[in-house]
VEXKOLFI-453085 format. One line per field, with one value per residue: residue number from 1; y, x, z negated of N, C-alpha, C, CB in turn. Coordinates in Angstrom, 2 decimals. Glycine has a CB too. Layout:
<recs>
num c(NUM, ...)
nnorth c(Y, ...)
neast c(X, ...)
nup c(Z, ...)
canorth c(Y, ...)
caeast c(X, ...)
caup c(Z, ...)
cnorth c(Y, ...)
ceast c(X, ...)
cup c(Z, ...)
cbnorth c(Y, ...)
cbeast c(X, ...)
cbup c(Z, ...)
</recs>
This chain:
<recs>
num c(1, 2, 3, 4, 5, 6, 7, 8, 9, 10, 11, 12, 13, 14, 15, 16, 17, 18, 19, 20, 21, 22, 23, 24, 25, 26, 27, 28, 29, 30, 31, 32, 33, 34, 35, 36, 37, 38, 39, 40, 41, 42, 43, 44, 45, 46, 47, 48, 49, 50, 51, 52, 53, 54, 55, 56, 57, 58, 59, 60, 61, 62, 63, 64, 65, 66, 67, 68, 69, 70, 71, 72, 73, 74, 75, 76, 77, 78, 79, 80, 81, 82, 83, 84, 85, 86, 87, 88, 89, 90, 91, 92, 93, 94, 95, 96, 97, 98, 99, 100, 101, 102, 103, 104, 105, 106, 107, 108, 109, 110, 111, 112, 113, 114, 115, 116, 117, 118, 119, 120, 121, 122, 123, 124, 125, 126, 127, 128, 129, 130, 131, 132, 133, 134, 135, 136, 137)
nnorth c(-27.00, -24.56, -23.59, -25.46, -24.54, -21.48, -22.15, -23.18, -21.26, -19.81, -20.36, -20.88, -18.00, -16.88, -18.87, -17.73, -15.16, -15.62, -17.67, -15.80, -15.65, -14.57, -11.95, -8.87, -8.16, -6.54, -7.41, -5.72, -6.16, -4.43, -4.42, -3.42, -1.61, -1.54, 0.93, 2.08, 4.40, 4.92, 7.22, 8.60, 10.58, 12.27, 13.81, 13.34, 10.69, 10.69, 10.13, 11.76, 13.86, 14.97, 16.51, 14.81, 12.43, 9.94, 9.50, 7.15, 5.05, 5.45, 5.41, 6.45, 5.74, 5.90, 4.38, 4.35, 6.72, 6.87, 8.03, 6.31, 6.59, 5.69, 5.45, 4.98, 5.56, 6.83, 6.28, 8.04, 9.36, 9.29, 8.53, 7.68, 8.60, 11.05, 10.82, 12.69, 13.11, 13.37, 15.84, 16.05, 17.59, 18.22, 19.07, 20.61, 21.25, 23.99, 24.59, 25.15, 24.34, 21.34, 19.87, 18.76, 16.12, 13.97, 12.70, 9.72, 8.66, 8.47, 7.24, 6.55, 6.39, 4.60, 4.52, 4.08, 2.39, 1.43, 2.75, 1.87, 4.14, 4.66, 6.55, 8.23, 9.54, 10.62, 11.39, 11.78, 12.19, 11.65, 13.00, 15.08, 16.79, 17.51, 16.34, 17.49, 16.86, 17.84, 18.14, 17.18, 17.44)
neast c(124.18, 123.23, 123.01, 120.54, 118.65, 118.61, 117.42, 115.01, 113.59, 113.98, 112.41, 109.75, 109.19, 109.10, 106.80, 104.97, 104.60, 103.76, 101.61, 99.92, 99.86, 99.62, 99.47, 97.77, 95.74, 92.46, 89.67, 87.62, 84.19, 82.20, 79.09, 77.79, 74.62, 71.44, 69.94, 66.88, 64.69, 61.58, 60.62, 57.28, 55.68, 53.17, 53.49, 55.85, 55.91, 53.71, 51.81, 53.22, 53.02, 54.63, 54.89, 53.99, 54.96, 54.81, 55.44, 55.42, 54.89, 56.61, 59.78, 61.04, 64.07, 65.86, 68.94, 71.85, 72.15, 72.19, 70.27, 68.21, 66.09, 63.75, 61.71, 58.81, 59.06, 57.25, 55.95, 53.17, 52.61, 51.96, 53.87, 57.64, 59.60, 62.30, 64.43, 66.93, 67.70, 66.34, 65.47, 65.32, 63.89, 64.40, 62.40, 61.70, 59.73, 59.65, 59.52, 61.60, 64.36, 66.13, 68.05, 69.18, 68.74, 70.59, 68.90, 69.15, 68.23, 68.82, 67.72, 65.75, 62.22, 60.02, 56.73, 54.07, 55.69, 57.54, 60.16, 62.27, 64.09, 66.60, 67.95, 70.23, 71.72, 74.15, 73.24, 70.78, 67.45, 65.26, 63.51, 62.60, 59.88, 58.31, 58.96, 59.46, 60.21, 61.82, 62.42, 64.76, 65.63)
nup c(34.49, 34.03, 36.37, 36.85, 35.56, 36.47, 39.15, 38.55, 37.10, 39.33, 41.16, 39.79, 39.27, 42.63, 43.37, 40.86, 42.88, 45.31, 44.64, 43.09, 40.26, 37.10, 37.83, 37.22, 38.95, 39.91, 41.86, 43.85, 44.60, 46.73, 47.47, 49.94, 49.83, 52.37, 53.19, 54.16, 55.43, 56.77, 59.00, 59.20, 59.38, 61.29, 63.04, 64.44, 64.81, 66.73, 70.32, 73.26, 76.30, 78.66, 81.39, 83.52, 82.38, 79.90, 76.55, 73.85, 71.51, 69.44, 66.95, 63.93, 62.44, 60.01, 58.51, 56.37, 56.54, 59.04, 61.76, 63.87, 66.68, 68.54, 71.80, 74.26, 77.17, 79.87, 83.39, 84.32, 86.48, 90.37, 91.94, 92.19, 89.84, 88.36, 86.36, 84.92, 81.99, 78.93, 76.36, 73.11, 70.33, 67.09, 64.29, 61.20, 58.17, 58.28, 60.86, 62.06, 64.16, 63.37, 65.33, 68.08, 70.06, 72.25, 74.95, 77.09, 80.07, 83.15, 85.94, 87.86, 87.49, 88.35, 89.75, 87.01, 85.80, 82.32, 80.25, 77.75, 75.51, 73.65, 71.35, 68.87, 65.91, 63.79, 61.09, 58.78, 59.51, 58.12, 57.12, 58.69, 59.98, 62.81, 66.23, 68.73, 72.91, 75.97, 78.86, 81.38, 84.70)
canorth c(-26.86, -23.16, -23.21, -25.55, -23.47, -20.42, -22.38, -23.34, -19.75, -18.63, -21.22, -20.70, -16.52, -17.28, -19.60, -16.85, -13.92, -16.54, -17.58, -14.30, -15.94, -13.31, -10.95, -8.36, -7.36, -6.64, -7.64, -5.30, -6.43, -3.99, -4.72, -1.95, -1.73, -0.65, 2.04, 2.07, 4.92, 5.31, 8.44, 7.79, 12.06, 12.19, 14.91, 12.62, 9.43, 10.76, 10.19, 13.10, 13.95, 16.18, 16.61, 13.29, 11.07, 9.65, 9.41, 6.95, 4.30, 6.78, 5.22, 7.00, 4.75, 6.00, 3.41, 5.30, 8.36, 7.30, 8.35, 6.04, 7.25, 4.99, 5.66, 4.31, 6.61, 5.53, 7.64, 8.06, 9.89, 8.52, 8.51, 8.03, 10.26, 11.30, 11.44, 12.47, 13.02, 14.38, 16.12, 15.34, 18.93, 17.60, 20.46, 20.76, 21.35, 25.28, 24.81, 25.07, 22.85, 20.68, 19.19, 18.74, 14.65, 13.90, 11.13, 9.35, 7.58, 8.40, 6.57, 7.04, 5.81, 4.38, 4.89, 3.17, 1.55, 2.36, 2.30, 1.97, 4.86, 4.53, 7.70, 7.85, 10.60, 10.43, 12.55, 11.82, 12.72, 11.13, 14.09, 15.67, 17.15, 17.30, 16.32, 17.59, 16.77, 18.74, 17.48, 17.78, 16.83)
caeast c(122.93, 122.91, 122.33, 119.40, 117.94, 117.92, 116.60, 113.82, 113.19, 113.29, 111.02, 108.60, 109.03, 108.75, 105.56, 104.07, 104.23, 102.93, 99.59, 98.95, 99.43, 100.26, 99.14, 96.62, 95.37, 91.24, 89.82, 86.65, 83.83, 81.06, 78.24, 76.85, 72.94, 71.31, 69.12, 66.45, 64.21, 61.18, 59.68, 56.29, 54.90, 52.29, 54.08, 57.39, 55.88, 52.79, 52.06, 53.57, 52.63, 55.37, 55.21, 53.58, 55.64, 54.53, 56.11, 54.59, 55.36, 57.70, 59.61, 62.54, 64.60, 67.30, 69.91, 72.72, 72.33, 72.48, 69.08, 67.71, 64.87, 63.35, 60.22, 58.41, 58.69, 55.96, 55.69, 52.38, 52.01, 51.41, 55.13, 58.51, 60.18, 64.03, 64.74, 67.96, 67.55, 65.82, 66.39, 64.81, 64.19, 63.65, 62.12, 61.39, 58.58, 59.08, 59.23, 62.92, 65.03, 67.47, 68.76, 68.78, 69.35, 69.84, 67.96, 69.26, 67.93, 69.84, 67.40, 64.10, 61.24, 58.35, 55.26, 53.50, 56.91, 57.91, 61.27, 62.60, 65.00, 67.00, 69.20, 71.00, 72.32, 74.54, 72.43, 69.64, 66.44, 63.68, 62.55, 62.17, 58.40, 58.03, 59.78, 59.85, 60.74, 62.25, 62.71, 65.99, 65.50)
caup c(33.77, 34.29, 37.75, 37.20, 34.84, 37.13, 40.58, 38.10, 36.76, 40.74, 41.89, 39.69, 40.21, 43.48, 43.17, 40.95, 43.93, 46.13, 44.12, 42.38, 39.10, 36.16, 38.27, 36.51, 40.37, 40.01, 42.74, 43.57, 45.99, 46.78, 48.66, 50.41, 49.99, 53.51, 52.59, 55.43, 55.92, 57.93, 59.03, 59.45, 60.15, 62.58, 64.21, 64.50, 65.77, 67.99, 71.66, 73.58, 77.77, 79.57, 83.17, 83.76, 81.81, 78.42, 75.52, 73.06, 70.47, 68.62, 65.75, 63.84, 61.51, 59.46, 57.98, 55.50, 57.10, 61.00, 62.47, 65.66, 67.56, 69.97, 71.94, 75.48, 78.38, 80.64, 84.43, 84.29, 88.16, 91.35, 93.00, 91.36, 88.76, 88.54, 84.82, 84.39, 80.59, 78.41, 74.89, 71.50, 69.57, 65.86, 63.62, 59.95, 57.92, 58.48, 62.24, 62.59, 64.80, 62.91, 65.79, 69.43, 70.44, 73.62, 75.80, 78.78, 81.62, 84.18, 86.48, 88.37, 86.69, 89.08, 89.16, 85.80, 84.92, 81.29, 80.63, 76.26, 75.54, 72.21, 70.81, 67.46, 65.47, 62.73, 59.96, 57.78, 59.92, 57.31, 56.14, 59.64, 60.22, 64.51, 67.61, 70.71, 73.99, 76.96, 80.12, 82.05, 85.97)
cnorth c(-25.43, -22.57, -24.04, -24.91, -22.17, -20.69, -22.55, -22.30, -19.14, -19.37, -20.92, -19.18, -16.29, -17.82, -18.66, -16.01, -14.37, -16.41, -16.48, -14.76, -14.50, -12.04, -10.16, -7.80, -7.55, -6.47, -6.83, -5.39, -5.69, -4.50, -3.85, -1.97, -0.77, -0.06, 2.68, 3.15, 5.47, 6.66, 8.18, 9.22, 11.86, 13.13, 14.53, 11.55, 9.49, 10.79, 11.53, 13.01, 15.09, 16.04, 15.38, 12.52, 11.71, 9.18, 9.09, 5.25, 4.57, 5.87, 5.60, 6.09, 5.60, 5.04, 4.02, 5.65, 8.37, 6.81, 7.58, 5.97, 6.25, 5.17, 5.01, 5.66, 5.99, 7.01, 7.23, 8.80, 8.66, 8.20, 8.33, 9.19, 9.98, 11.96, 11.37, 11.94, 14.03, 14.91, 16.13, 16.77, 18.15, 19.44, 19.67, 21.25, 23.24, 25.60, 24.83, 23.73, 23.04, 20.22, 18.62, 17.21, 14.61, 12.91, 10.91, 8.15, 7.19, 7.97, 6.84, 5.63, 5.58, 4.15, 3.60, 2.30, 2.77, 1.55, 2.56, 2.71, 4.95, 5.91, 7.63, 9.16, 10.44, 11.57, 11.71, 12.69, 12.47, 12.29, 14.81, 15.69, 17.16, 16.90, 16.93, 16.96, 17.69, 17.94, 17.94, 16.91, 16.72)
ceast c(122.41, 122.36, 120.74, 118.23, 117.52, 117.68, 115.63, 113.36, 113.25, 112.39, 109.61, 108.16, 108.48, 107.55, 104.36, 103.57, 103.34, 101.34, 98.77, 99.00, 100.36, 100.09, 97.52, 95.20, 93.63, 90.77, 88.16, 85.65, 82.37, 79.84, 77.48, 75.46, 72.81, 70.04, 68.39, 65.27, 63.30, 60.45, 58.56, 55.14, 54.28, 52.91, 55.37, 56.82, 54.71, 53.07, 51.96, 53.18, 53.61, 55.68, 54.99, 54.30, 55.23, 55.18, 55.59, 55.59, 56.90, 58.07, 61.18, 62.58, 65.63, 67.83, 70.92, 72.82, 72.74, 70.91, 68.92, 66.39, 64.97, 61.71, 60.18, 58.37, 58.21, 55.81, 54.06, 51.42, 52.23, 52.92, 56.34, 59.56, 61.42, 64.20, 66.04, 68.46, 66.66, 66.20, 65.34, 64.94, 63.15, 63.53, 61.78, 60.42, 58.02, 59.15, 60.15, 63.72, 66.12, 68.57, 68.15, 69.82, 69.03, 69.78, 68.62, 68.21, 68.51, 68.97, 65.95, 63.61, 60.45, 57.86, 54.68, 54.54, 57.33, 59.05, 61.38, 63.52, 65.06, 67.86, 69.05, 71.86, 73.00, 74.55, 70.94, 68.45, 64.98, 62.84, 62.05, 60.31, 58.13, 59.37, 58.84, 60.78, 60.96, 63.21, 63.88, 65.75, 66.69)
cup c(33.93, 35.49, 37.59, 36.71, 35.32, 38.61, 39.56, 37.62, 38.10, 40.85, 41.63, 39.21, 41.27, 43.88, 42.68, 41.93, 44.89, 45.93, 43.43, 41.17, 38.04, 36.37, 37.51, 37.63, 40.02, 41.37, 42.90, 44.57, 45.88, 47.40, 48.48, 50.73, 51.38, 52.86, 53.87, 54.66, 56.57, 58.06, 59.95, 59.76, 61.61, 63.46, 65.02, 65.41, 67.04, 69.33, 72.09, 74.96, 78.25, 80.66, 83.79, 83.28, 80.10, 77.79, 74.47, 72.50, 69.90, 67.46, 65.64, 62.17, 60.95, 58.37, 57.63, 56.43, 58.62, 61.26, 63.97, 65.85, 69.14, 70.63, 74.10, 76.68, 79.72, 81.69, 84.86, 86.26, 89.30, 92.16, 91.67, 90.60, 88.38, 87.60, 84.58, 82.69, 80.04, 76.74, 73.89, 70.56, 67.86, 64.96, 62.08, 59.51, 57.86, 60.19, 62.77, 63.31, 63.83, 63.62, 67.07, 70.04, 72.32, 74.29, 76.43, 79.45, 82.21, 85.47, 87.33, 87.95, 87.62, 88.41, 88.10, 85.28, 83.58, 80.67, 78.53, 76.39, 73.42, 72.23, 69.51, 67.18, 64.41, 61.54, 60.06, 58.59, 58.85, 57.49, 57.34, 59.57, 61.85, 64.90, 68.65, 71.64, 74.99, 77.89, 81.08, 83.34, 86.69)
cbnorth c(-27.20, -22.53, -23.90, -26.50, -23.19, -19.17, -23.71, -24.20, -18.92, -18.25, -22.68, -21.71, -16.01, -17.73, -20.73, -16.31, -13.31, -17.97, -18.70, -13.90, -17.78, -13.27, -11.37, -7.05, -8.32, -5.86, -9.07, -4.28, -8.18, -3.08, -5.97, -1.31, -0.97, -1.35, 3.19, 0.41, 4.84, 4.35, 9.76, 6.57, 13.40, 12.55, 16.34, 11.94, 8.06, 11.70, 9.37, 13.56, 14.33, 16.64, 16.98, 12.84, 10.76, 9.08, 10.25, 7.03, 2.96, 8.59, 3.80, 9.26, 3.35, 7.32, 2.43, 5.12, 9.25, 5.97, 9.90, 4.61, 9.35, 3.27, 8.02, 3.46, 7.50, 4.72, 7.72, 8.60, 11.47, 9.37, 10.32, 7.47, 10.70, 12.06, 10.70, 13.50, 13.11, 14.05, 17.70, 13.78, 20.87, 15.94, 21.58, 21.22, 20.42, 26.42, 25.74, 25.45, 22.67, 19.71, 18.41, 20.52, 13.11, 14.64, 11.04, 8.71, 7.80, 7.31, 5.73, 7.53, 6.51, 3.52, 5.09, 2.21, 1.14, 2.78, 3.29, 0.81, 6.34, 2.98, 9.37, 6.35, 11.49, 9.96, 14.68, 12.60, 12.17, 10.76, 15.27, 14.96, 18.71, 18.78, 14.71, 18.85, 16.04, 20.01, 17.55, 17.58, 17.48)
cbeast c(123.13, 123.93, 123.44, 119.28, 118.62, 118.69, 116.94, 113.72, 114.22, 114.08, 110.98, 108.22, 110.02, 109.36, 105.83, 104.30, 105.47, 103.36, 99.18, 97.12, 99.85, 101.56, 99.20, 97.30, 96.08, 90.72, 90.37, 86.88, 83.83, 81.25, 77.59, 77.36, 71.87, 71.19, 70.11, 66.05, 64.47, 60.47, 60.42, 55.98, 56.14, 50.72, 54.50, 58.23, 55.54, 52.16, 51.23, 55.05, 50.93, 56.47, 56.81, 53.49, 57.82, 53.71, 56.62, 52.85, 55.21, 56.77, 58.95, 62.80, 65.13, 67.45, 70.31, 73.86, 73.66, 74.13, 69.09, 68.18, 65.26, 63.60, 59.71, 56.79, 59.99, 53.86, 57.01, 52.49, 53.09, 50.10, 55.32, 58.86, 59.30, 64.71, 64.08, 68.31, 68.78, 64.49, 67.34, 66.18, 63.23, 64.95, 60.60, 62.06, 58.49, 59.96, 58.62, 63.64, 65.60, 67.24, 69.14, 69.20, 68.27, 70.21, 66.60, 70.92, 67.42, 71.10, 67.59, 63.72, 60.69, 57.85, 54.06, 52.27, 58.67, 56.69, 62.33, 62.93, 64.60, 67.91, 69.10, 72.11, 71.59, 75.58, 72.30, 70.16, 66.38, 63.74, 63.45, 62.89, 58.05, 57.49, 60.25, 60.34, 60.29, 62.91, 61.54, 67.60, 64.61)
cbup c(32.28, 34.12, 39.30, 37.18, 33.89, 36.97, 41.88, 37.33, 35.65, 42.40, 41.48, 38.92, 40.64, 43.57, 42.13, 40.29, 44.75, 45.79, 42.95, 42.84, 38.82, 36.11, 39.72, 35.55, 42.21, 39.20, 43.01, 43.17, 46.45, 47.11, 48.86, 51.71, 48.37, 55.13, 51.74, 56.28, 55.96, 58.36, 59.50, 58.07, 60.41, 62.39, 63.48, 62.84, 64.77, 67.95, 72.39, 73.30, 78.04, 79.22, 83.62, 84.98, 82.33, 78.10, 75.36, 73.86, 70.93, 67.92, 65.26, 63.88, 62.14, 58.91, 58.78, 54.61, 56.21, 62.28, 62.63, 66.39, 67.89, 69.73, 71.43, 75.19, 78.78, 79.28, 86.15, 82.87, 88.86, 92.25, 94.20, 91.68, 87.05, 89.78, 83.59, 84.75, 79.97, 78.62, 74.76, 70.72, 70.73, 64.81, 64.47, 59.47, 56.56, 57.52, 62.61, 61.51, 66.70, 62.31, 64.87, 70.24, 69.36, 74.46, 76.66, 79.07, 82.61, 83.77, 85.71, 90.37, 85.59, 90.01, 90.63, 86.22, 86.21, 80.26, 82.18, 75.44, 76.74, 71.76, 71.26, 67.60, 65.31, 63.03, 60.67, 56.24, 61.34, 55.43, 54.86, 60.85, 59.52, 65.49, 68.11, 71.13, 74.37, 76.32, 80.85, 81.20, 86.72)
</recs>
């Protein structure tokens, strides 16, 4: 009788660890709000012209605090163009750069083909006031 008394006190020991019963365990489920961003400064999203290639439909997104910058680079000259990369000078509303992103291509651009170039930073750009561009050949 003693033994059945303690297989039935393991079993259902045993059974508890199993299902979690008796257990005080809180179980805690966040859900992480996305917290989107847009920067919408005329100085941020305007069409830009450097060295015959255009730079237009500008839009910078930030999503908790990772910044992506996508815009159209369009070769606006008569022959093809050998964009290695280029770099992304973001400034602030006293003129200072915050931060220097940098583009790729990699690729030659012909003539009137416009190619989508995405870059991504991980920092909070909203608040940014200009971009620049600077052309790396």
């Amino acid at each position: 009788m003693k033994k059945m008394i303690m297989s039935l006190i393991l079993m259902l020991l045993v059974l508890g660890l199993i299902t979690g019963c008796g257990c005080s365990k809180k179980e805690t489920t966040k859900k992480e709000e996305n917290e989107v961003k847009i920067n919408t400064n005329e100085n941020v999203i305007k069409d830009q012209e450097i060295d015959g290639i255009k730079m237009t439909n500008t839009s910078m997104i930030t999503t908790n605090g990772i910044t992506k910058l996508v815009t159209n680079v369009t070769n606006e000259s008569n022959g093809d163009y050998q964009l290695e990369e280029y770099t992304i000078i973001v400034k602030d509303k006293e003129g200072k750069e915050i931060i220097r992103i940098p583009g790729y291509v990699g690729e030659t651009i012909k003539a009137g083909e416009t190619k989508i170039i995405n870059s991504s930073v991980d920092m909070d750009l909203s608040n940014a006031e200009s971009i620049e561009y600077e052309v790396k050949k």
